[in-house]
Phi, psi and omega in degrees: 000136209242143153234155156247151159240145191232150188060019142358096192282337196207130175234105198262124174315307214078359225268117181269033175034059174058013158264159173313336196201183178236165188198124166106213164280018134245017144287327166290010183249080182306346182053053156282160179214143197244170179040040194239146165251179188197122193288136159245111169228116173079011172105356165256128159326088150274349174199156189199143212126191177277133205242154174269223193267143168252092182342073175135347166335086170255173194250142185219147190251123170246017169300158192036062183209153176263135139289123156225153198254164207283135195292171152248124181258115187237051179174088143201181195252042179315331171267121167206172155279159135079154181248165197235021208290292172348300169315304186318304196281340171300343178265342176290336175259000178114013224233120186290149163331311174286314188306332181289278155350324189277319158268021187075033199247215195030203192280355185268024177249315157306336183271322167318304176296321207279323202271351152306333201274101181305128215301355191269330176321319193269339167284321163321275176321319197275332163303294167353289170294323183305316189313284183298320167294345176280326167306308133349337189092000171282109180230052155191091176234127143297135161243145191257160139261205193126359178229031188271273186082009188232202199253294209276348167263330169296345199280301173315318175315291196299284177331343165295298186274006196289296200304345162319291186315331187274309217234337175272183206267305177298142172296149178217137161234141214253114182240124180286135170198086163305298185283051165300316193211181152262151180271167202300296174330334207278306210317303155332308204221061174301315165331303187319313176301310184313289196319306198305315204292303193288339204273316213230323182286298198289348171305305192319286155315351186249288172354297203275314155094061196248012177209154158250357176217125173271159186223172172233127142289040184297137199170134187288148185078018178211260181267136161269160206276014163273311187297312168318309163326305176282338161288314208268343177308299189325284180295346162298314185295357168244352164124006166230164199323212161204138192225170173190123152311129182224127149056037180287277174302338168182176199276079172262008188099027169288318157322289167349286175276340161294355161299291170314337179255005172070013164329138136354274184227125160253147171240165185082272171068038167289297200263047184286166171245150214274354154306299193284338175302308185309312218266324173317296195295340185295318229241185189251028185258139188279139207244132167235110168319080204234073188276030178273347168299300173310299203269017169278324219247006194034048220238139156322121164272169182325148164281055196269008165279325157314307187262343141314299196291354170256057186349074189269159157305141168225139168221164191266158200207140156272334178070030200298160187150154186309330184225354155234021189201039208279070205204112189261341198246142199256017158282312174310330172278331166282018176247315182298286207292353165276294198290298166299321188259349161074037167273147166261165180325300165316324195282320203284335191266309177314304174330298186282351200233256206303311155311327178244355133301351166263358164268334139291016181040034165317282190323002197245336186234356172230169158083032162206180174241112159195157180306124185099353163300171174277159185276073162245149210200176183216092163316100238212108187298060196216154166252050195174083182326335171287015179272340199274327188300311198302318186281057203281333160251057179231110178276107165271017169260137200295303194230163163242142173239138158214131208049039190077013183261115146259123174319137159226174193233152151246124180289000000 
C-alpha cells in the first residue's frame, strides 16, 4: 500500500542524523522542515520532497497540519487489576510512601488484585488503555510485568503483553520485572525469592522468549544494588536487555551500576547524584524521565537541566500505573517535563520521540520521520509544534498513522 501525504506546512523530524539519539545541545534541535510531501510505501518512509503522483496511491492534503513522529512511551506498567485512588488521597493528607504500604496500600496491593484477575480480564483492561494511549499518539509502548511476583502469575503477564504484542496496532515491547518487590510469601526468605528469580524464571523467560528486557527495582526498601547486580548479570547471560528503576526513592547506586552493566535504559534519576549524572553523561546508556511520578509523589523532580547539560541521553516516559503515575499520554508528559523538569519544548519532543526509541534500542527503525523508517507519524491540527505540550488536555491530533496505516478514532 503506497500513501503520499502532501503539502506539510510543517514536518518536525526529530532526526538524530543517522545516530541512535540526540544528546547535549542537539536536543534543541528538532530538524523541522517545512512545504515537503512524504512517500509511504509498504508500511515504510520512502521518500520526502517533492513527490509526483504515484499510480495506486493513496492520497491526503495535510497543508496547514504539523507532521510529528509518533511517541514512544518506553516504561510502563499498563497491564494491571485494579486502582489505587485511595493512596491518593492518603497522600494529600501526608501519608507517607512507607506509611502507605503500611496499610496494605502500594504494589504489593496491585499485586494482590492482578494476581485474583483472570488473564483475559487483564487483557481486556490493558487494550483498553494501549486503545486510549494510541489516540493520544503513543504508536510504540513498553509493558512491564511486575505485579505476578510468582512463576504462574508473572507468567500470566508476560503472555499477556506477548499475545498484545501479536496482535495490536500499537507496537508493545515486553519488559519481565519480576524483581519488582519481594512478594509478601518471600518476606522471611528473601534469598529464596532471589534464587526463583535468577534460577527458575529468567531462563524460563528468556527460553521462551516472552520479554525483551529484565528490569530492577534498585532501590531502598525494594533491591539492592548487589541484589540487583545479580539479577541483571543473570538475565544478560541468558540474553535480554537490561533496564533498571534507578535513584527514584534515593541516590543508592543504582545508575552506576546500570552503566556499568551497559543497560539500556536506567529510569526515575529524581535522586540521581551529580557523580552518576557524569558517569550517565560518558556511556551510552539512556537516563529516562518520568515526571508525572514527582508530581504524583510530591517528590523533587529529576534533574534534567543538569544532565542535559552533562550530555546524558534523555528520554520522557509515563510510568502509567495504578498509584503512582495514572498518566497515559506523553502530551501530558511533555508538559509535566517543560514545567517541572525545566526541558524546552524541542528537548521534551526529541525526549519523547528519537530518544525514547533509543530507550528501547528502537531507534534505528522508530522514532523520527526520516526515509527507511517505519511510517508511524502523527497528523496534528496545529501550526506551531508547542501546541500539543501547551493544549496538553485538548488532543489536536487529527490522525494517527501507524505502519503506513491512517487511523481514525471517535472521539
Amino acid at each position: 500500500m503506497k500513501l503520499i501525504l502532501r503539502n506539510a506546512s510543517a514536518v518536525v523530524t526529530c532526526s538524530a542524523s543517522g545516530r541512535k539519539y540526540k544528546r547535549g545541545a542537539e536536543m534543541k534541535d528538532v530538524g523541522m522542515i517545512s512545504g515537503v510531501d512524504i512517500l509511504v510505501d509498504d508500511g515504510d518512509i520512502a521518500a520526502i520532497g517533492n513527490i509526483p503522483s504515484v499510480e495506486g496511491a493513496e492520497e491526503f492534503d495535510v497543508s496547514e497540519k504539523i507532521l510529528l513522529p509518533g511517541f514512544i512511551d518506553p516504561h510502563t506498567h499498563l497491564i494491571f487489576a485494579g486502582t489505587r485512588e485511595r493512596e491518593f488521597g492518603m497522600r494529600s493528607r501526608g501519608a507517607t510512601y512507607a506509611e502507605i504500604a503500611g496499610s496494605g496500600g502500594g504494589i504489593l496491593e496491585t499485586v494482590s488484585k492482578t494476581r485474583e484477575t483472570p488473564k483475559s480480564r487483564l487483557r481486556s483492561l490493558a487494550e483498553r488503555r494501549l486503545d486510549r494511549m494510541l489516540q493520544w499518539g503513543s504508536t510504540t509502548v513498553e509493558m512491564k510485568s511486575g505485579y505476578g511476583l510468582d512463576f504462574k502469575n508473572e507468567l500470566k503477564m508476560l503472555e499477556t503483553a506477548n499475545e498484545m504484542k501479536a496482535e495490536s496496532i500499537a507496537d508493545v515491547v515486553v519488559t519481565f520485572l519480576g524483581a519488582h518487590a519481594v512478594p509478601p510469601e518471600f518476606k522471611p526468605d528473601r534469598d529464596g525469592y532471589l534464587r526463583i528469580l535468577v534460577e527458575e524464571l529468567i531462563p524460563y523467560v528468556s527460553r521462551r522468549k516472552l520479554a525483551d528486557f529484565c528490569d530492577v527495582f534498585c532501590d531502598e526498601g525494594f533491591f539492592t544494588v548487589e541484589e540487583s547486580s545479580r539479577i541483571l548479570r543473570a538475565a544478560r547471560s541468558s540474553g535480554l536487555k537490561l533496564k533498571l528503576h534507578a535513584d527514584e526513592m534515593s541516590g543508592d547506586g543504582g545508575v552506576r551500576l546500570g552503566v556499568d552493566l551497559g543497560a539500556t535504559s536506567v529510569d526515575h534519576l529524581e535522586n540521581i547524584s551529580p557523580d552518576e549524572i557524569g558517569a550517565l553523561g560518558r556511556s551510552e546508556t539512556v537516563g529516562v524521565v518520568m515526571p508525572a511520578v514527582a508530581a504524583y509523589l510530591g517528590m523533587k523532580p529529576a534533574p534534567v537541566r543538569e544532565m542535559i547539560e552533562s550530555d546524558c541521553v534523555i528520554a520522557l516516559a509515563s510510568d502509567f500505573n495504578p498509584g503512582t503515575s495514572m498518566v497515559d499520554n506523553m502530551q501530558t508528559v511533555m508538559w509535566l517535563a517543560i514545567c517541572l523538569n525545566r526541558m524546552t519544548v524541542e528537548e521534551a519532543l526529541n525526549a519523547a520521540t528519537i530518544n525514547a526509541a533509543a530507550a528501547l534500542s528502537l531507534s534505528d527503525r522508530y522514532g523520527s520521520i526520516e526515509v527507511g523508517k517505519k511510517a508511524d507519524m502523527l497528523i496534528v491540527d496545529a501550526r506551531d509544534y508547542s501546541y500539543l505540550p501547551y493544549h496538553f488536555t485538548q488532543n489536536r491530533i487529527e490522525r494517527v498513522i501507524k505502519n503506513g496505516t491512517v487511523l481514525e478514532f471517535t472521539r
